[in-house]
C-alpha positions as CSV (number, residue, x, y, z in Angstrom):
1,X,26.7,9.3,20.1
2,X,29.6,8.3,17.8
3,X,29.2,7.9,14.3
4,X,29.4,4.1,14.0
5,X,30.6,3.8,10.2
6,X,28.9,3.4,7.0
7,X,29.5,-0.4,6.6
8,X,27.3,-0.4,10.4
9,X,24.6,1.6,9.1
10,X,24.0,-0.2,5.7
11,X,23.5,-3.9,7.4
12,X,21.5,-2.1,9.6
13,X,19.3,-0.7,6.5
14,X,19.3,-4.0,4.9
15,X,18.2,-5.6,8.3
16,X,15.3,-3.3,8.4
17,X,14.3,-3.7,5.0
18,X,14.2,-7.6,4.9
19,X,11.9,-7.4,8.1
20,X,9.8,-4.9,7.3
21,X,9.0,-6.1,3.8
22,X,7.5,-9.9,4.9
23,X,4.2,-9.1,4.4
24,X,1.1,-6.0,4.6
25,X,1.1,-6.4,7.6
26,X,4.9,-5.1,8.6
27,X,5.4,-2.6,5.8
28,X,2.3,-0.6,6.9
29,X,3.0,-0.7,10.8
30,X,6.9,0.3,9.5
31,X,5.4,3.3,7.3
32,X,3.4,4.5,10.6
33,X,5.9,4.2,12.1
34,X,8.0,6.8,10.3
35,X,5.3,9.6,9.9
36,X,5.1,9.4,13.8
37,X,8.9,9.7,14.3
38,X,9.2,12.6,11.1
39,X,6.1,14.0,10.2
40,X,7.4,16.0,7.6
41,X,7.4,13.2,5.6
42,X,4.0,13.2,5.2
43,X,4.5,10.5,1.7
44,X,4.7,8.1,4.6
45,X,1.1,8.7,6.0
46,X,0.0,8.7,2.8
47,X,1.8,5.0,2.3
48,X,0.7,3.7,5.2
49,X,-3.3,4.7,4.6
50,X,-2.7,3.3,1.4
51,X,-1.0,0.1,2.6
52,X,-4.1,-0.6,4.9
53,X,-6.1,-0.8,2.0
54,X,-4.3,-3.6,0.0
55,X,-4.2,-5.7,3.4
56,X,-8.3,-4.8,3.3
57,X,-8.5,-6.2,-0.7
58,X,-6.0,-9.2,0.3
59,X,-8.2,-9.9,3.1
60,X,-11.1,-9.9,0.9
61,X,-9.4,-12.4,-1.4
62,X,-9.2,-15.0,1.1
63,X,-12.7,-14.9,2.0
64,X,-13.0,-15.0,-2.0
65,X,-11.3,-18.2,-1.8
66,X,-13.5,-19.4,1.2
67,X,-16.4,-19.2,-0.8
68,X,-14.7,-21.0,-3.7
69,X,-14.9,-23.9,-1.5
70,X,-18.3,-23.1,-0.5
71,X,-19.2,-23.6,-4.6
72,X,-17.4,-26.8,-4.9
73,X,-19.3,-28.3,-1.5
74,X,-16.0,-28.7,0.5
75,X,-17.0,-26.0,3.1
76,X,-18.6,-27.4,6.3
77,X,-21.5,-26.9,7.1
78,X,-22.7,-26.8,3.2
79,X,-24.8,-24.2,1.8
80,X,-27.6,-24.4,-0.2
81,X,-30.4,-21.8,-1.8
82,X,-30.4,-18.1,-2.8
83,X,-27.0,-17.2,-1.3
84,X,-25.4,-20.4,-3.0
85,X,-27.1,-19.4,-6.1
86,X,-25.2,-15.6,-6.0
87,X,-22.1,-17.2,-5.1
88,X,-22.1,-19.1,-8.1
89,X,-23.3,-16.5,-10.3
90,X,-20.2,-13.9,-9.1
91,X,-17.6,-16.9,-8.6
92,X,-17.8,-19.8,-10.8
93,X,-16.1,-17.4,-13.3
94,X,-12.8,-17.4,-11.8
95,X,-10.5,-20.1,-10.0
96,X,-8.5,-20.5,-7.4
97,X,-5.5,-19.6,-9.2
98,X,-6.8,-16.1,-10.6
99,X,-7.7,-15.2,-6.9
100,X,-4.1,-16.5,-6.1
101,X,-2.9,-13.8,-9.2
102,X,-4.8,-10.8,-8.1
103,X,-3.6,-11.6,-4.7
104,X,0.3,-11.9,-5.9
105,X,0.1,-8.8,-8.1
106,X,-0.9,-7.0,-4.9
107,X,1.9,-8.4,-2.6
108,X,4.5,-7.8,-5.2
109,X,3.6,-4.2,-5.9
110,X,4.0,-2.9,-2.5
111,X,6.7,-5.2,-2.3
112,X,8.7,-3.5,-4.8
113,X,7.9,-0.1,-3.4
114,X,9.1,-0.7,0.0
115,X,12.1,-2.3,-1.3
116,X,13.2,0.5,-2.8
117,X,12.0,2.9,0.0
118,X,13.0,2.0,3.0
119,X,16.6,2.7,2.7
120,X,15.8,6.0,1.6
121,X,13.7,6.7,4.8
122,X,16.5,5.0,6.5
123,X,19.0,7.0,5.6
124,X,17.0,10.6,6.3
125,X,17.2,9.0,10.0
126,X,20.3,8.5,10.0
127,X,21.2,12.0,8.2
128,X,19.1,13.6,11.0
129,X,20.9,11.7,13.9
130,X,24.2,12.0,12.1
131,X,23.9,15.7,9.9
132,X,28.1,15.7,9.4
133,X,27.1,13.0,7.4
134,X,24.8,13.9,5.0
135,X,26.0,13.2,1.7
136,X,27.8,9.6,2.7
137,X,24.6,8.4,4.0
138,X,22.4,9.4,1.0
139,X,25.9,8.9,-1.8
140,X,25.5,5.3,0.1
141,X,22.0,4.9,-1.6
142,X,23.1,4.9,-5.3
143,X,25.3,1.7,-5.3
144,X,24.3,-1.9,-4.5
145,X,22.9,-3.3,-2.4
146,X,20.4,-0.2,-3.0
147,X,20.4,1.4,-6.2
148,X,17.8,3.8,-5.7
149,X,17.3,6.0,-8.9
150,X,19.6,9.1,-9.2
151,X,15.8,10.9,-9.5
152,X,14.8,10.8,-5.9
153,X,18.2,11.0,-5.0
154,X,18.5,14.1,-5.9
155,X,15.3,14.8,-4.3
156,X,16.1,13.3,-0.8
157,X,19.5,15.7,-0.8
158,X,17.3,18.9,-1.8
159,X,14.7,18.0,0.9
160,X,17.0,17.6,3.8
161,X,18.6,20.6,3.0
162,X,15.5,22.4,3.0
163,X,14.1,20.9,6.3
164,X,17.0,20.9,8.1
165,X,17.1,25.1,7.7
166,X,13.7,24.9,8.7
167,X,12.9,23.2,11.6
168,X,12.0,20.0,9.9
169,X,8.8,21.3,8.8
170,X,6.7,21.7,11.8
171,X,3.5,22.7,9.6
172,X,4.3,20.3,6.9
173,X,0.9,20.8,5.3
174,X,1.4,24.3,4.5
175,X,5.1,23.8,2.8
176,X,5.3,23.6,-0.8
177,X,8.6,21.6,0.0
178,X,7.4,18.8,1.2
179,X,4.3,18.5,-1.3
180,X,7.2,18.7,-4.0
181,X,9.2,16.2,-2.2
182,X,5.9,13.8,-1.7
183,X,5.4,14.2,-5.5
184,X,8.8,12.9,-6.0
185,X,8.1,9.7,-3.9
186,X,5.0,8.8,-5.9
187,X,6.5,9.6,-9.3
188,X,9.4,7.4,-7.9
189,X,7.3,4.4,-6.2
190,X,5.1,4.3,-9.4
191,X,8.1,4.0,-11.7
192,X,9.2,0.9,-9.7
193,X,6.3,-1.6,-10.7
194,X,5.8,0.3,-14.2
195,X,8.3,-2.2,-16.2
196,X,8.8,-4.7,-13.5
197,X,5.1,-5.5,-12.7
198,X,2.4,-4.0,-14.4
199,X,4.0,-3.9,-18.0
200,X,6.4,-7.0,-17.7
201,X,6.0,-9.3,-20.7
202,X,8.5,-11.7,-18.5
203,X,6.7,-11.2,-15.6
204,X,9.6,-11.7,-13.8
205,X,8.4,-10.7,-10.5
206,X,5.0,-11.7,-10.6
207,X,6.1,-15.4,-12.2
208,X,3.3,-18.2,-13.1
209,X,0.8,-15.6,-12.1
210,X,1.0,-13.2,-14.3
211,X,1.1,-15.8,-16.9
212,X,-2.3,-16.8,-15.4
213,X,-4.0,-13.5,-16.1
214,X,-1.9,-10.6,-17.0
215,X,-2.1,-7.4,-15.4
216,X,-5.2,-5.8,-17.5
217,X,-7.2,-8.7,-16.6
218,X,-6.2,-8.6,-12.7
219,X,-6.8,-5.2,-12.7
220,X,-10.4,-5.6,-14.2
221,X,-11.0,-8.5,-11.8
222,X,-9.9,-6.2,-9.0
223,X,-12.6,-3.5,-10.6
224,X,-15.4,-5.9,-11.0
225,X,-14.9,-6.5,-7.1
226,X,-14.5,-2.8,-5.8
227,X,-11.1,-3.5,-5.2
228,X,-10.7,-0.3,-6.9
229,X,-11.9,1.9,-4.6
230,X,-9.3,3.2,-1.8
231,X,-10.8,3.6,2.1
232,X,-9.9,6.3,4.3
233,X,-11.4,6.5,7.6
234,X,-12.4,10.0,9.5
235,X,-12.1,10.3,12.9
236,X,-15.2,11.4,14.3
237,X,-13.9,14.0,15.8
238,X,-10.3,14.8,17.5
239,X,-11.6,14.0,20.7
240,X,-13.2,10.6,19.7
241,X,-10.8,8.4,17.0
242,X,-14.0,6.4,16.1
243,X,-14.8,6.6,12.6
244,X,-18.6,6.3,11.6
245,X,-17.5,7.9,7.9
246,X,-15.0,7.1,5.2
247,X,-13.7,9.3,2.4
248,X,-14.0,7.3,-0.5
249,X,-11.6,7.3,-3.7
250,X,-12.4,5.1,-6.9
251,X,-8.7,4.6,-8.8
252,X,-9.3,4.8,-12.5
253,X,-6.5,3.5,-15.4
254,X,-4.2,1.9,-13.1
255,X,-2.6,0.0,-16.2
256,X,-1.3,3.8,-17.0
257,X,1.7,5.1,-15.1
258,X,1.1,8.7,-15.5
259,X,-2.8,7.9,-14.3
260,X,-1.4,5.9,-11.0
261,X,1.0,9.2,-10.3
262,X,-2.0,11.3,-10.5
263,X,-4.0,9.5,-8.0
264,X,-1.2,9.6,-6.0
265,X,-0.6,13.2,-6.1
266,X,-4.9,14.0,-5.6
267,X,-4.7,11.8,-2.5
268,X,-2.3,13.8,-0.8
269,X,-4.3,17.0,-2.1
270,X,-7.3,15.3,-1.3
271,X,-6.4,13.9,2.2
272,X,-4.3,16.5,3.4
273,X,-4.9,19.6,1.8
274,X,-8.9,20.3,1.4
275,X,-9.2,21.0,5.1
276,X,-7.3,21.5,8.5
277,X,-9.9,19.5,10.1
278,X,-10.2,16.5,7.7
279,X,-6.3,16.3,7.7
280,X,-6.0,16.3,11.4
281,X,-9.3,13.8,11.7
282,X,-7.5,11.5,8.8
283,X,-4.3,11.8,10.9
284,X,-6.1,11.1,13.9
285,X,-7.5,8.1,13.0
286,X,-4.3,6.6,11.5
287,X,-2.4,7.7,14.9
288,X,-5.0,6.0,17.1
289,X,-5.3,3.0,15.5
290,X,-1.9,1.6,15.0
291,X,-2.5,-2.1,14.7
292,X,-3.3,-3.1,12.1
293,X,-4.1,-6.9,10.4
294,X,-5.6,-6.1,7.5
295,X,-9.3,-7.0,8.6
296,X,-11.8,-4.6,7.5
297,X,-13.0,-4.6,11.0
298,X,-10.3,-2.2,12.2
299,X,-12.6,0.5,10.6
300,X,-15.7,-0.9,10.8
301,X,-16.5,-4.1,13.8
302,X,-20.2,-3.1,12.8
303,X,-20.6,-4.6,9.6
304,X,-17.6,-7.3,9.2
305,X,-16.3,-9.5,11.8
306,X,-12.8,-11.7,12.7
307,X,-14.9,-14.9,13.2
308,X,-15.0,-17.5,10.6
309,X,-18.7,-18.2,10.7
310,X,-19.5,-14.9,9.9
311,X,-18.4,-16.5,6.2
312,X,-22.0,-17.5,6.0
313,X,-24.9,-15.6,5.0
314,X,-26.6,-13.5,7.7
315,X,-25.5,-10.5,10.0
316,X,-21.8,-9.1,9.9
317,X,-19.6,-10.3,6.8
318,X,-16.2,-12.5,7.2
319,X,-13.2,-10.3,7.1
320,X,-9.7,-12.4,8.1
321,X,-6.8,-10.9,9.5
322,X,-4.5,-11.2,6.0
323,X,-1.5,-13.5,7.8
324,X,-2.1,-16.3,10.0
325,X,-2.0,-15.4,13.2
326,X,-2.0,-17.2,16.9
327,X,-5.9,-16.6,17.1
328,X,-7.1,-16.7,13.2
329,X,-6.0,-19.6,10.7
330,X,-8.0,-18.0,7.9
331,X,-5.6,-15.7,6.7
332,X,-2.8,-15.7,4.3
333,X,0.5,-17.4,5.3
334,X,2.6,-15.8,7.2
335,X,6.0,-17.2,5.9
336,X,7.9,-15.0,3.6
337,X,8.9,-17.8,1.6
338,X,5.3,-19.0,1.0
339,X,4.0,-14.9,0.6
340,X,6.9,-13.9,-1.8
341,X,7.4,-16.4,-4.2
342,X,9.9,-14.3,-5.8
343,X,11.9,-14.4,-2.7
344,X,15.3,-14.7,-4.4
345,X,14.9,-10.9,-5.2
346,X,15.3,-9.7,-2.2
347,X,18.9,-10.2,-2.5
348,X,19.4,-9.9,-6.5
349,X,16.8,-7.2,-7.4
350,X,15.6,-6.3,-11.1
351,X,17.3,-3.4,-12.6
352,X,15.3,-0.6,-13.3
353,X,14.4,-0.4,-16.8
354,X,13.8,2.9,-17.6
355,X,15.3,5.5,-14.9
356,X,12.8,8.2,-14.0
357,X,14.6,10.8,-15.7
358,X,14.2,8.6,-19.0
359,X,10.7,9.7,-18.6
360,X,9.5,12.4,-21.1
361,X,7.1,13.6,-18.6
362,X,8.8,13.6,-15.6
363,X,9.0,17.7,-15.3
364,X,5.0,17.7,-15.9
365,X,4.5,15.3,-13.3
366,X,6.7,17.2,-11.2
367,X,5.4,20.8,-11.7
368,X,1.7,20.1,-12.4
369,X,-1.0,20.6,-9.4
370,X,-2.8,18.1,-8.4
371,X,-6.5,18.4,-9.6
372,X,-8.3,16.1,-7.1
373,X,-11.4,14.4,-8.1
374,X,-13.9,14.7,-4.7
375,X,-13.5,11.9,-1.8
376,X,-16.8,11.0,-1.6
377,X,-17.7,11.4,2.3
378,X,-20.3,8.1,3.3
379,X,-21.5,6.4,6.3
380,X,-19.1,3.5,6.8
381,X,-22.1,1.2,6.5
382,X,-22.3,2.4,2.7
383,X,-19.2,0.8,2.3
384,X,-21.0,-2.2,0.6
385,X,-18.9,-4.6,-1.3
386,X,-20.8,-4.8,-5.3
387,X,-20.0,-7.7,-7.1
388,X,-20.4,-8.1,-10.8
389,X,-20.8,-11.6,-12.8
390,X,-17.0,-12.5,-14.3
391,X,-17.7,-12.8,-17.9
């Protein structure tokens, strides 16, 4: 196939990008998507694992909101009595508007982080379809309309290099290259919320919702709801992709940027590292469940259920699919122009404040091992949501 010009392949990037980054629901199909295509970039499983979760915490917000109405006597049928009463206790100390905050503080993290991305997994496509050229492609990613940090630039040219001599890694899990590469990725994704999102005064991205809360207070919300804690089904077994078990990670400091690189770096250790079998049973599951809507009953139809009267008390718990879709109207809209209320910047992103290399620690980040706390292995019925009054 002829090389069709670097003008051709940029719209087609920025195509991809604006498509992919509507909503959860598209950027964690796209990042499946890659791992299946080039496993040996295994940040992308990673991504995608952890891009189910914040469609499962997003989901959970709108049944948040559901019983918000329940409190206020607009949901029909009403309820009354002991369930009423622990609705009240957990709920009446946060609006509407603060669920609306946690929920845009999620969206517009990921946001930023496949924003930034996706070129950069574009372009390793490209390179591999197109290796004469190599340097154009990736040289392409350092001026507008991408701007990608001269960091993981750097990192992306090493990397190719290196798989390219090498097969493209068919035993990715036992190359130090592509755990150094991975490293990279997280160090870079969490850079690009640090000073747009989770330390903004301006709250430029975020907008009227981060004026509503801040991000320490979202974050402690998100705690006090076990939105904290990160879900990673196991495939029974590789002959059966059901998952009766979760590994279970509780993220602590997320206000801290070197704290949000090192649970990056002890997932990947964690997930894909401790054993063949849990990688391949982790992988497994992923691989055989590709759809995803952000319902919690893509891992577990058991305990939490699609249908809206499961919203009352009794039996499976309510779990919408986190966009509207043809079957559901209990989930999030689906528009981008509702989702992102920062549209604009898809076209005219922030500058990055502070490049990676501005960072002090970056060689620590780089060079340290990770030093995984233990996923705690539980039933999937242990996976019980704990709520805590809002003081």
């Amino acid at each position: 196939m002829s090389w069709p010009g670097i003008e051709t392949v940029k719209e087609k990037i920025l195509s991809k990008r604006y498509l992919g980054n509507l909503n959860n629901v598209t950027r964690t199909y796209y990042y499946l998507k890659v791992y299946k295509k080039h496993p040996e970039l295994a940040w992308s499983l990673l991504a995608h694992l952890v891009s189910r979760n914040a469609g499962y915490q997003m989901s959970d917000l709108k049944r948040f909101e559901n019983w918000k109405k329940i409190i206020s006597g607009a949901a029909v049928p009403p309820i009354t009595g002991p369930f009423l009463n622990i609705l009240k206790e957990v709920f009446d100390y946060i609006s509407t508007n603060e669920i609306e905050a946690i929920f845009a503080f999620l969206e517009t993290g990921n946001f930023l982080i496949y924003h930034d991305v996706c070129p950069q997994l574009e372009a390793y496509e490209w390179a591999k379809q197109y290796p004469d050229h190599v340097d154009e492609l990736f040289d392409m990613l350092l001026d507008q309309p991408f701007n990608i940090d001269e960091f993981i630039w750097e990192s992306w040219k090493k990397f190719f290099h290196e798989a390219e001599t090498n097969s493209w890694f068919p035993n990715w899990w036992l190359v130090p290259e592509v755990e150094a590469h991975s490293y990279a990725l997280i160090i870079n994704e969490q850079n690009q919320i640090e000073d747009r999102l989770v330390h903004d005064p301006h709250n430029r991205y975020i907008g009227k919702f981060g004026t509503v809360l801040g991000p320490q207070r979202i974050i402690e919300l998100m705690g006090r709801f076990g939105q904290t804690k990160l879900l990673f089904p196991v495939a029974n077994s590789l002959s059966d992709s059901s998952a009766d078990n979760l590994l279970i990670y509780t993220v602590d400091d997320f206000l801290y940027l070197g704290s949000r690189i090192d649970t990056g770096k002890n997932l990947f250790a964690g997930l894909f590292k401790k054993t063949d079998l849990q990688r391949r049973c982790v992988e497994f599951w992923a691989l055989s469940h590709p759809v995803h809507m952000g319902t919690r009953t893509d891992y577990n139809p058991v305990n939490y259920s699609t249908d809206y009267s499961a919203l009352w008390p009794g039996g499976q718990t309510f779990s919408p699919p986190v966009i509207k879709t043809t079957t559901s109207e209990h989930g999030w809209p689906r528009l981008p122009g509702k989702t992102h209320r920062y549209a604009h910047l898809h076209s005219k992103p922030i500058k990055l404040p502070v490049p990676v290399m501005g960072r002090s620690e970056v060689y620590s980040w780089l060079s340290s091992p990770a030093s995984p706390k233990p996923l705690e292995l539980k039933p999937r019925s242990a996976q019980d949501e704990i709520f805590e009054p809002i003081k």
